[in-house]
VEXBA-673753 format. One record per residue (C-alpha): x, y, z; chain. Coordinates in nm, 3 decimals, padded with zeros to 5 digits. Example, Ala and Ser with C-alpha at 12.3 -4.5 7.8 and 13.67 -1.06 7.14 Angstrom:
BEGIN
+---------+---------+---------+--------+
:      px :      py :      pz : chaine :
+---------+---------+---------+--------+
:  01.230 : -00.450 :  00.780 :      A :
:  01.367 : -00.106 :  00.714 :      A :
+---------+---------+---------+--------+
END
This chain:
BEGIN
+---------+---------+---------+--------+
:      px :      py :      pz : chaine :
+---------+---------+---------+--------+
: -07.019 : -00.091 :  07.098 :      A :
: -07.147 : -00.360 :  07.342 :      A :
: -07.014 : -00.690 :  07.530 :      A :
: -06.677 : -00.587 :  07.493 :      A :
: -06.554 : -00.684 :  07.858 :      A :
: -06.239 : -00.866 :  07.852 :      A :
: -06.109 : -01.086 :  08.149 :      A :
: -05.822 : -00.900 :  08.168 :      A :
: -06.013 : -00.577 :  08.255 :      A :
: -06.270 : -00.708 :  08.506 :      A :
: -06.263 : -01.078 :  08.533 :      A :
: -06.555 : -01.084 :  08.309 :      A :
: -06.622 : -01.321 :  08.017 :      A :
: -06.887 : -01.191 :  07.835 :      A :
: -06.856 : -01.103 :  07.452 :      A :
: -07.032 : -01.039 :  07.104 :      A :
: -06.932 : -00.947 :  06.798 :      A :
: -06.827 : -00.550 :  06.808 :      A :
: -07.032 : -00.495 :  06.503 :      A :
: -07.331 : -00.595 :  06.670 :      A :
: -07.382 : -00.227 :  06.812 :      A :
: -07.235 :  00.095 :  06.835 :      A :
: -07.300 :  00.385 :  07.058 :      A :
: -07.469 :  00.670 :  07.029 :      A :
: -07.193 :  00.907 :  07.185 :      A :
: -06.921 :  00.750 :  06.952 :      A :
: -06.699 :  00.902 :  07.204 :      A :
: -06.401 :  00.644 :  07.157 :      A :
: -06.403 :  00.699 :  06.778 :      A :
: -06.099 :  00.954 :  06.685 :      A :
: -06.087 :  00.994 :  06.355 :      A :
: -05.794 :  01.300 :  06.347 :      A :
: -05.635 :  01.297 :  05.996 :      A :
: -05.414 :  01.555 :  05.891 :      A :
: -05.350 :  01.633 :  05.525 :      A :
: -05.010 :  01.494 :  05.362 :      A :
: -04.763 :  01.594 :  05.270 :      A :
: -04.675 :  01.498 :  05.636 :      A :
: -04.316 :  01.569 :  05.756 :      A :
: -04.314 :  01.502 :  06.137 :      A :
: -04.011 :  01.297 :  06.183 :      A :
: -04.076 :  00.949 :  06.400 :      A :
: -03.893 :  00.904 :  06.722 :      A :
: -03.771 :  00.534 :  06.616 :      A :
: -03.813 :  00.488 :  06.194 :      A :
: -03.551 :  00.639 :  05.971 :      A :
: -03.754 :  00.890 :  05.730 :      A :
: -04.098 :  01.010 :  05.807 :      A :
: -04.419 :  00.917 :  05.862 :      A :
: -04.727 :  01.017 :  05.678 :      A :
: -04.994 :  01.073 :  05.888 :      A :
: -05.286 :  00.952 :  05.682 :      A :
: -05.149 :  00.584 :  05.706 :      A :
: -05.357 :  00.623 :  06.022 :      A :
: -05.686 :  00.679 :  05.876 :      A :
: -05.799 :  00.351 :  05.832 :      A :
: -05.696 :  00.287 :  06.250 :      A :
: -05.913 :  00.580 :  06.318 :      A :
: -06.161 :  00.439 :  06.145 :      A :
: -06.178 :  00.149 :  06.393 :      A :
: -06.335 :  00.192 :  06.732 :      A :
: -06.085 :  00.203 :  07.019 :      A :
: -06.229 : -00.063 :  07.293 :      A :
: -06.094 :  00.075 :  07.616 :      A :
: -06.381 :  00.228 :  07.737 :      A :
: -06.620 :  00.056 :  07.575 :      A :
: -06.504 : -00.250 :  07.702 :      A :
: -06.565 : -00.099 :  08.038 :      A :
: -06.862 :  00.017 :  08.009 :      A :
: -07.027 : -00.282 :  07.915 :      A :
: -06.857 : -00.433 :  08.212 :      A :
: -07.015 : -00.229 :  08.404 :      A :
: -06.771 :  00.046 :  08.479 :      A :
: -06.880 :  00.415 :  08.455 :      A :
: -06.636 :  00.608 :  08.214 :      A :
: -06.786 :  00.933 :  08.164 :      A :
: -06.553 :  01.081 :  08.365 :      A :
: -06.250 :  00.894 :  08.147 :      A :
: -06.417 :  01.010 :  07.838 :      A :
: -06.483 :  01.359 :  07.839 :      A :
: -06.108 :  01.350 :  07.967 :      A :
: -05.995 :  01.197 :  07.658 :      A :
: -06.248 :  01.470 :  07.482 :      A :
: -06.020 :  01.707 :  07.641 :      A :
: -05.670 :  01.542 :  07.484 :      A :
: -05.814 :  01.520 :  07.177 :      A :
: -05.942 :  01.895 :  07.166 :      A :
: -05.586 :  01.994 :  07.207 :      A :
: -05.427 :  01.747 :  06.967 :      A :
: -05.631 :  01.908 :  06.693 :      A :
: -05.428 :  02.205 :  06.741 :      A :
: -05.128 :  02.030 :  06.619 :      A :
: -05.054 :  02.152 :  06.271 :      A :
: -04.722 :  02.020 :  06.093 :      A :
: -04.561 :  02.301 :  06.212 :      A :
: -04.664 :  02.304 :  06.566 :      A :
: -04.589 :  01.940 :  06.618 :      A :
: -04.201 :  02.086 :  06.561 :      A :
: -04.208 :  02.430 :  06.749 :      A :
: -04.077 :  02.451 :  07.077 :      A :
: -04.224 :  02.403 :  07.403 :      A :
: -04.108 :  02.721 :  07.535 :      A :
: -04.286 :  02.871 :  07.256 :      A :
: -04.602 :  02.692 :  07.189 :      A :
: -04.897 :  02.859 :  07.106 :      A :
: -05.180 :  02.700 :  06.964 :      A :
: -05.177 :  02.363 :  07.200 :      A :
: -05.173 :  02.387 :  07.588 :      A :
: -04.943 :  02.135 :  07.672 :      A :
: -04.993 :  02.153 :  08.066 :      A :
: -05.365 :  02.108 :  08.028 :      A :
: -05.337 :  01.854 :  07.762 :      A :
: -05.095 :  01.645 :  08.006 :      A :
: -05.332 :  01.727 :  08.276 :      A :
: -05.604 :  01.522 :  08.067 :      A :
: -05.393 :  01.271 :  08.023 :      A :
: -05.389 :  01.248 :  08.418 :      A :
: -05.739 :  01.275 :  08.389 :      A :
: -05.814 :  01.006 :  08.188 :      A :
: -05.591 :  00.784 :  08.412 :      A :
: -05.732 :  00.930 :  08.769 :      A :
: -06.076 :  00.810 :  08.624 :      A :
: -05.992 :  00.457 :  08.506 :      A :
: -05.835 :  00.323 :  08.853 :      A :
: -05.987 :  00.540 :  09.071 :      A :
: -06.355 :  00.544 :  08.992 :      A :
: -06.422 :  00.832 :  09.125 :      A :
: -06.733 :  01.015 :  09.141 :      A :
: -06.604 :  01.340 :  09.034 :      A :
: -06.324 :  01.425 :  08.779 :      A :
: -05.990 :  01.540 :  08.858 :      A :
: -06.010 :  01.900 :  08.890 :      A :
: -05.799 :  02.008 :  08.557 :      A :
: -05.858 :  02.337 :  08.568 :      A :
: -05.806 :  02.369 :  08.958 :      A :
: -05.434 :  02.260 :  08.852 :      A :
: -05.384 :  02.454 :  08.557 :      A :
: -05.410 :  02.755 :  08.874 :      A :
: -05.174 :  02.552 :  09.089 :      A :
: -04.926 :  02.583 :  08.795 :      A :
: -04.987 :  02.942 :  08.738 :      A :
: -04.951 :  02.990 :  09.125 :      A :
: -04.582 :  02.878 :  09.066 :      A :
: -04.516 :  03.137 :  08.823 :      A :
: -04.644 :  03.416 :  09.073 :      A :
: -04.435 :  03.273 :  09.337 :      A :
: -04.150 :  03.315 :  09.135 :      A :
: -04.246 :  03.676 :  09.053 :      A :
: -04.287 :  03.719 :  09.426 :      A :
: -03.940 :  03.573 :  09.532 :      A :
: -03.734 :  03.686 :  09.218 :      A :
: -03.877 :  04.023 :  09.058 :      A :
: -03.513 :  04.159 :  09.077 :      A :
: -03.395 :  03.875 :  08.822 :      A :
: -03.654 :  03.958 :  08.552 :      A :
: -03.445 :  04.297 :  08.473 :      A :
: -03.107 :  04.161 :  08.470 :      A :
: -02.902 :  03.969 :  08.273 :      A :
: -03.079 :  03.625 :  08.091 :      A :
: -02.765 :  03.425 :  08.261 :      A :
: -02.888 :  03.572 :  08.622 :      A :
: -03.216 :  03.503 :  08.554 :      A :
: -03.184 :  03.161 :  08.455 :      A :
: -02.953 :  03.092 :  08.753 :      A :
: -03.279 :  03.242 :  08.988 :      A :
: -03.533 :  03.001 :  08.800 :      A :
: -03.325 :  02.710 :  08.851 :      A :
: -03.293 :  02.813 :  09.218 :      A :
: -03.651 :  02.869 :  09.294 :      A :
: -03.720 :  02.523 :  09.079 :      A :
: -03.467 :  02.300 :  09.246 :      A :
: -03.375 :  02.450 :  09.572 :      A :
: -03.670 :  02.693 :  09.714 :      A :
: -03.927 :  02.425 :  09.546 :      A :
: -03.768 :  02.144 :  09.569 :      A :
: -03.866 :  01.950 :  09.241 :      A :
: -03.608 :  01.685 :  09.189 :      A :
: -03.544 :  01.411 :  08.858 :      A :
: -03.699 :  01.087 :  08.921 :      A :
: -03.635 :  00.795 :  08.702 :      A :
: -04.018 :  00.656 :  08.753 :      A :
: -03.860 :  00.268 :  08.654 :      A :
: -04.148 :  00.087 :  08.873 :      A :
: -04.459 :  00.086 :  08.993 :      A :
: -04.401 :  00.275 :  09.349 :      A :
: -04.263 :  00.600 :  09.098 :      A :
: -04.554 :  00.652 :  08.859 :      A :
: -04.652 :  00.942 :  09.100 :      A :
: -04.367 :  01.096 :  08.890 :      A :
: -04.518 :  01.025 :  08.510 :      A :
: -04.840 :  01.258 :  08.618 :      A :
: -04.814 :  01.632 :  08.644 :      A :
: -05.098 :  01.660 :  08.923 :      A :
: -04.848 :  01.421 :  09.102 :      A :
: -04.597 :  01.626 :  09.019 :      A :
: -04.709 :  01.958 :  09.126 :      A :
: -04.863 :  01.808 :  09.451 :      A :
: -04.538 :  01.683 :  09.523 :      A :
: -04.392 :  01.927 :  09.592 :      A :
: -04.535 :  01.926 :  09.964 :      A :
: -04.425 :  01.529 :  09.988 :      A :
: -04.224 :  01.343 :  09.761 :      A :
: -04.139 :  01.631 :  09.546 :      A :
: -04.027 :  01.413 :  09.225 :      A :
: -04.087 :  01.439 :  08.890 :      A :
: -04.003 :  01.288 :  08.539 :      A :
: -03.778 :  01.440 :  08.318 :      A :
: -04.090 :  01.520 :  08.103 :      A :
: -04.278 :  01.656 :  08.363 :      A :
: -04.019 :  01.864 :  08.526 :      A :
: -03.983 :  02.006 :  08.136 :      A :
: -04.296 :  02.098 :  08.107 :      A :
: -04.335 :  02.298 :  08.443 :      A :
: -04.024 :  02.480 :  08.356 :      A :
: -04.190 :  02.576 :  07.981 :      A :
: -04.490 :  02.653 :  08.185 :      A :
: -04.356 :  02.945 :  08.404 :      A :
: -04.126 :  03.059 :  08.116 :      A :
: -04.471 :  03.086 :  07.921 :      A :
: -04.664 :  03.260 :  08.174 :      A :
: -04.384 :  03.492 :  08.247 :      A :
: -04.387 :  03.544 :  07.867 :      A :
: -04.752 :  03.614 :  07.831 :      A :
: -04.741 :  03.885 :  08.073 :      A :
: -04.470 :  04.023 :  07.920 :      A :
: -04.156 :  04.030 :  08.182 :      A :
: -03.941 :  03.820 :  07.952 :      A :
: -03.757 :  04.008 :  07.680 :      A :
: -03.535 :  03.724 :  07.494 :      A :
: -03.593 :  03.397 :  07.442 :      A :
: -03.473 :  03.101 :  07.639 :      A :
: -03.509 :  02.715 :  07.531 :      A :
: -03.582 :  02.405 :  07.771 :      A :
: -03.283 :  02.210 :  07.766 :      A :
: -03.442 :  01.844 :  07.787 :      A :
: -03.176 :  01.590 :  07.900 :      A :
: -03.109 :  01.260 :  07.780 :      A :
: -02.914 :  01.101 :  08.091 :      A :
: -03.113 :  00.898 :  08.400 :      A :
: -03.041 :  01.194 :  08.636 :      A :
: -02.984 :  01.525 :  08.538 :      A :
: -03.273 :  01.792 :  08.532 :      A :
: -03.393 :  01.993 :  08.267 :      A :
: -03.257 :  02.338 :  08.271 :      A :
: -03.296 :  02.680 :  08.033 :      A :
: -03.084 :  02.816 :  07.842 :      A :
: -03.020 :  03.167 :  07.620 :      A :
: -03.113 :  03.070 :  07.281 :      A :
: -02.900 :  03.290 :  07.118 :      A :
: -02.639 :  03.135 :  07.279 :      A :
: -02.744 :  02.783 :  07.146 :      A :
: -02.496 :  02.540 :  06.993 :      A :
: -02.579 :  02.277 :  06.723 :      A :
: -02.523 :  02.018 :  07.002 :      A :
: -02.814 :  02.174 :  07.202 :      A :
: -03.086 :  02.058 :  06.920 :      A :
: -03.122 :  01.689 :  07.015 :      A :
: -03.193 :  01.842 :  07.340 :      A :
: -03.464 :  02.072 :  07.228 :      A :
: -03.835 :  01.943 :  07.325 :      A :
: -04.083 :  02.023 :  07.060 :      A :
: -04.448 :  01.986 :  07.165 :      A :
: -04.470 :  01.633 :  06.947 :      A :
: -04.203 :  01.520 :  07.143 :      A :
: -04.316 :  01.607 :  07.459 :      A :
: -04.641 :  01.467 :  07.412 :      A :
: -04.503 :  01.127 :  07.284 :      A :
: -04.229 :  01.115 :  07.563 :      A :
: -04.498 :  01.177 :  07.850 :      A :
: -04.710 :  00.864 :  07.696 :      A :
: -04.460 :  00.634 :  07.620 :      A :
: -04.303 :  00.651 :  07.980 :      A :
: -04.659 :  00.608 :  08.106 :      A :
: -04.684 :  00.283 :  07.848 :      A :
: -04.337 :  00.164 :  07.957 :      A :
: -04.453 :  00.197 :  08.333 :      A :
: -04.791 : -00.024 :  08.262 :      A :
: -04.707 : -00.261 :  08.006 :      A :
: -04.812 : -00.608 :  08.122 :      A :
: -04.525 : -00.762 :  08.053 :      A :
: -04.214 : -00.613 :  08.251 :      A :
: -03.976 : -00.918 :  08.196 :      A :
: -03.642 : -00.909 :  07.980 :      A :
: -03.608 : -00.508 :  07.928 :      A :
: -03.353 : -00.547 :  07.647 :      A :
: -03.654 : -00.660 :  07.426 :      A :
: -03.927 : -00.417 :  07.289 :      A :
: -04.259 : -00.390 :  07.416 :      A :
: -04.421 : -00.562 :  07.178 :      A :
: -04.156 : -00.876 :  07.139 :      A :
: -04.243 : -00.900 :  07.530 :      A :
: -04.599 : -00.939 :  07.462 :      A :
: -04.565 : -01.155 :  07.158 :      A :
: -04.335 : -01.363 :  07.393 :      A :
: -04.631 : -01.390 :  07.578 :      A :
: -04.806 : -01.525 :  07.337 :      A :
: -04.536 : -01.777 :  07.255 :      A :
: -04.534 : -01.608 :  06.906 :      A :
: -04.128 : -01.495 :  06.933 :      A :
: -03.867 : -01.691 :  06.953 :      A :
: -03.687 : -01.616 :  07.329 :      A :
: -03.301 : -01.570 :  07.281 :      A :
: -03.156 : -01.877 :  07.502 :      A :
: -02.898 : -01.575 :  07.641 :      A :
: -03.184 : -01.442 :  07.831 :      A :
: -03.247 : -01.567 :  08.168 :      A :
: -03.371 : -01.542 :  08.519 :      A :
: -03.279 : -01.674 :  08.865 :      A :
: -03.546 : -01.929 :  09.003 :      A :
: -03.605 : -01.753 :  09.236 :      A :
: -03.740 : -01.426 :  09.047 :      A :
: -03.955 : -01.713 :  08.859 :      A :
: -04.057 : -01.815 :  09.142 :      A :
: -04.154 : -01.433 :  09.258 :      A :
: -04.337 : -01.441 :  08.922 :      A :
: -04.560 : -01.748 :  08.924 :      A :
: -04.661 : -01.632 :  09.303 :      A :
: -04.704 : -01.279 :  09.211 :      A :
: -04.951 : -01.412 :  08.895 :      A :
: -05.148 : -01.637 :  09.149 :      A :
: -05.256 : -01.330 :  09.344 :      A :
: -05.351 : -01.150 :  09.077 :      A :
: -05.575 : -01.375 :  08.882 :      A :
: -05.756 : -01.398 :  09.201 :      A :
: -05.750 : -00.988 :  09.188 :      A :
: -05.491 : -00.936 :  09.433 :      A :
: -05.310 : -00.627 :  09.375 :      A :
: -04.939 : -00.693 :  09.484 :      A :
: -04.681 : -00.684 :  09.207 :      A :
: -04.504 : -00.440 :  09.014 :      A :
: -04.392 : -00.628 :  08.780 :      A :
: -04.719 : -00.710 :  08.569 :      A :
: -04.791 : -00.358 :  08.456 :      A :
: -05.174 : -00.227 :  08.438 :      A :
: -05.400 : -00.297 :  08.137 :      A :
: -05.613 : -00.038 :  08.137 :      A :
: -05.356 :  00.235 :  08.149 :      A :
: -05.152 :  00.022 :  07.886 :      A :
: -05.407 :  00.063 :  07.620 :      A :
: -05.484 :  00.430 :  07.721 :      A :
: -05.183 :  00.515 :  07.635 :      A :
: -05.171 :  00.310 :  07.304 :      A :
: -05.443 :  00.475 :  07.193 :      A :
: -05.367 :  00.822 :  07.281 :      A :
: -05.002 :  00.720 :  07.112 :      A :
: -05.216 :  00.624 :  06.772 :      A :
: -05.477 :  00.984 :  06.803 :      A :
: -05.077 :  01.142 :  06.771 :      A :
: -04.991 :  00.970 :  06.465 :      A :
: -04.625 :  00.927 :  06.496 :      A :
: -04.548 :  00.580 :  06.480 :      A :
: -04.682 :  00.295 :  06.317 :      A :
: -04.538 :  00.078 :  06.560 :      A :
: -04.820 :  00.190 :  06.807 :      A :
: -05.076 : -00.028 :  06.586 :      A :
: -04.859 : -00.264 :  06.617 :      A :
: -04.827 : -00.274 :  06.984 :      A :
: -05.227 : -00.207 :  07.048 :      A :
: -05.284 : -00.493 :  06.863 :      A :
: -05.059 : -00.720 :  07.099 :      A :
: -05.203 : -00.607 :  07.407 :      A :
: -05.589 : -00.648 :  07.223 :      A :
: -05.456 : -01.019 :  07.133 :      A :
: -05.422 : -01.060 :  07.532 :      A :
: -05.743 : -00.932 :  07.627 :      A :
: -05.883 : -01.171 :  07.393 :      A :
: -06.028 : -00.942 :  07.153 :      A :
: -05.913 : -01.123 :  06.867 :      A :
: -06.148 : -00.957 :  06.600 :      A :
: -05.995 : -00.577 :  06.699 :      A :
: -05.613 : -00.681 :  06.755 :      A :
: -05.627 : -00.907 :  06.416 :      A :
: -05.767 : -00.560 :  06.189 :      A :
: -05.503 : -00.333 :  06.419 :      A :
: -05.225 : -00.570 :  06.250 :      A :
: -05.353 : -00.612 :  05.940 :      A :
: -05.380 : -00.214 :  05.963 :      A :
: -05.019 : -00.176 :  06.062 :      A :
: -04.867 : -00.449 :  05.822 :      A :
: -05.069 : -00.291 :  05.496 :      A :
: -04.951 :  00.062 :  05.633 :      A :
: -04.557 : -00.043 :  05.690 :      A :
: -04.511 : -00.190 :  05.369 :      A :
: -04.655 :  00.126 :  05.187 :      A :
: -04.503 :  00.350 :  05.402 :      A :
: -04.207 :  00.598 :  05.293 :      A :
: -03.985 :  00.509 :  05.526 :      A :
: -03.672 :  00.275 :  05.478 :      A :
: -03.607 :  00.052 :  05.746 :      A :
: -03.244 : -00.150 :  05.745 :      A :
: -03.313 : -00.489 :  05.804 :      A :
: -03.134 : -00.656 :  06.136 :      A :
: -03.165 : -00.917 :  06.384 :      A :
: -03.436 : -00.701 :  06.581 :      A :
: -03.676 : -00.609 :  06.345 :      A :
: -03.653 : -00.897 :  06.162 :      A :
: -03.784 : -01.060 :  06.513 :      A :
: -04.089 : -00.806 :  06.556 :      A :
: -04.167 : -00.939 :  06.158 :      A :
: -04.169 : -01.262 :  06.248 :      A :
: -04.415 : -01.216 :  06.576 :      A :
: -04.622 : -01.004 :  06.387 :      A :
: -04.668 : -01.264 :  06.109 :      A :
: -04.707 : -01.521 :  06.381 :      A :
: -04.948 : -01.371 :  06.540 :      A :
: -05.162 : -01.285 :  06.286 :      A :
: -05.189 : -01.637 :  06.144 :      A :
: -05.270 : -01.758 :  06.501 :      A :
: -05.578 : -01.515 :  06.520 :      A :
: -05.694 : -01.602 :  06.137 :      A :
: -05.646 : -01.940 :  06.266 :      A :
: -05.882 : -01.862 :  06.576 :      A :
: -06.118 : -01.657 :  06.365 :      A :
: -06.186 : -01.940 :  06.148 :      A :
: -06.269 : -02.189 :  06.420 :      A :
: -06.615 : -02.220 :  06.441 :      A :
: -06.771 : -02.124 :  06.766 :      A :
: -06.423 : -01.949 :  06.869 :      A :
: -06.394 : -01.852 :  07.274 :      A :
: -06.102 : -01.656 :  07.427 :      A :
: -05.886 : -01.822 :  07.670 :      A :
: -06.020 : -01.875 :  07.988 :      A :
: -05.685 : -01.846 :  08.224 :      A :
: -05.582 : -01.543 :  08.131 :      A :
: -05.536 : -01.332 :  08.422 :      A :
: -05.695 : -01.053 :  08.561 :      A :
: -05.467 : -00.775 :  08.589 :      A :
: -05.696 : -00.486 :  08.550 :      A :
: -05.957 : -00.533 :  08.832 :      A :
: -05.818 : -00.424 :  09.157 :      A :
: -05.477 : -00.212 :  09.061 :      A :
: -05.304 :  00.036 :  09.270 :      A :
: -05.413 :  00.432 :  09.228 :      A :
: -05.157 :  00.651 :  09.016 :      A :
+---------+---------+---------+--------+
END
């Protein structure tokens, strides 16, 4: 798929129709169905969601790295990364979408999140060489040793004293500590390189990230056999406690919310990185996508929301520099990573919402065509979908923007000789590294 640069990627405004050509490699096509029925529960719909809703998005041609390719921008690296993800995500029957991630088996959720980094690393880095995944997958086994090392006495006693010894040697002798990642200076904390390298320097991680190194050592203890019971991850759901283990024998029916299941884990990690790099970081108490439609001037903006002149004024200076590529805010999000994670969100098939939300952020890289059949997709999907959704204020806003914005891009695709705007900014050229 040529000619899909966008100006929001690179400043570039050259386009033709996507159906003119395809690639060879057909690397960005992820066509990973799973049979219904489908019972994975969805993080934000009432019901569930059946997975094969998604086959007609998989069926479309994701344009991240197309898009940069044809403006010029070498993403082999990015795509054998995303390779990677998807060889994992494969893995993820109905049933191991729900198990535990102290238990997992069949999916490798440190080097799946380590492609994820990948992926990332390659798109704002453009580096020669990838980032070493399996050179960190040792780094995390290295902490396991270590704690064999330090705490061999704790792995015969009691599961309370051992616990109380991995919590030590996390949060004390390590020095890993929760960090809330809420801008642009923190998204060290939403990788698990960064996270692992951290622990010489800023030693921070999310609350995803710091579960998944604890299910990592429990694992590799496991595997070599110096664990005899069974502990659980207790993931919390506060801005600054840590994740901790706990005996789960001893479990109470108030512990399951706190239970991470691979699915979970996977669709927390990428939706913090999408919250960190969504373009539009104005008025949190709106969704995502209402921010982008906003955008768009395709919602209607509650008159209760406002802001100060001067953080206007911050804003309109802030968008100056970066439509002349300017790197200096962190309040405009990052494009490219935006999408990544979109996509990788839609490969998971959890949420229908994430067709939704790729479409909005296609609309503003002026890929009308894509973002218009990602709707349509998501619209024809929702309404034959078996989940039952209580109608409210909210989502009867996200309807509305949806609707709106799909008759402003039939309305654009019917214009004859159609161009995409030309002063849309370019917030994907010169961004900060991860």
């Amino acid at each position: 798929m040529s000619g899909l640069a966008s100006p929001w990627i690179l400043g570039a405004f050259h386009f033709s129709s996507p159906s003119s050509s395809a690639t060879s490699d057909d690397n960005s096509r992820f066509a990973i169905r799973h049979p219904c029925p489908c019972t994975s529960p969805s993080p934000s719909y009432s019901g569930v969601v059946c997975r094969n809703k998604f086959a007609a998005a998989n069926d479309l041609k994701f344009v991240l790295h197309d898009a940069l390719d044809s403006a010029g921008t070498n993403t082999t690296h990015a795509r054998a990364a995303r390779d990677g993800f998807c060889s994992q995500i494969k893995n993820l029957s109905d049933l191991e979408r729900e198990i535990s991630i102290s238990i997992n088996k069949e999916v490798d959720l440190g080097k799946t999140a380590l492609f994820i980094a990948a992926e990332d690393d390659s798109l704002i880095s453009h580096s020669s060489v990838p980032l070493p995944v399996d050179a960190f997958i040792d780094r995390l086994d290295s902490l396991s040793m270590g704690y064999c090392s330090q705490y061999s006495s704790s792995l015969g006693s009691s599961p309370e004293a051992f616990l109380e010894c991995l919590n030590r040697y996390l949060y004390v002798n390590k020095g890993f500590r929760r960090n809330s990642a809420r801008n642009q200076l923190e998204q060290r904390a939403l990788y698990l390189h960064s996270v692992r390298s951290a622990v010489l320097t800023h030693r921070s991680g999310s609350a995803s990230m710091l579960s998944l190194v604890y299910s990592e050592i429990l694992k590799m203890l496991r595997l070599w056999g110096l664990l005899n019971f069974d502990v659980e991850v207790f993931f919390p759901h506060d801005s600054h406690s840590s994740p901790r283990g706990y005996l789960k024998q001893k479990s109470k029916e108030a512990d399951q919310p706190h239970i991470m299941t691979s699915q979970s884990l996977l669709v927390k990690i990428l939706r913090d990185l999408k919250d960190a790099f969504w373009p539009f970081q104005l008025d949190h108490t709106r969704s995502l996508f209402l921010r982008a439609a906003e955008a768009a001037n395709c919602s209607d903006r509650s008159n209760n929301v406002k802001e100060s002149a001067f953080e206007l004024a911050s804003v309109k200076a802030a968008q100056h520099r970066l439509e002349r590529g300017v790197w200096t805010s962190v309040r405009f999000g990052d494009m490219r990573r935006a999408l990544s994670a979109c996509e990788r969100l839609i490969i998971l098939e959890t949420d229908l919402n994430e067709l939704r939300d790729y479409g909005a952020l296609l609309y503003h890289c002026g890929l009308y065509e894509e973002s218009l059949q990602y709707l349509k997709i998501y619209q024809d999907a929702e309404k034959s979908s078996l989940q039952m959704q209580p109608s409210s204020s909210f989502r009867d806003l996200e309807k509305n923007a949806v609707e709106k914005l799909m008759i402003r891009l039939n309305l654009i695709m019917m214009e004859e000789g159609w161009t995409r705007p030309s002063n849309v900014g370019n917030f994907l050229h010169n961004n900060s590294d991860p």
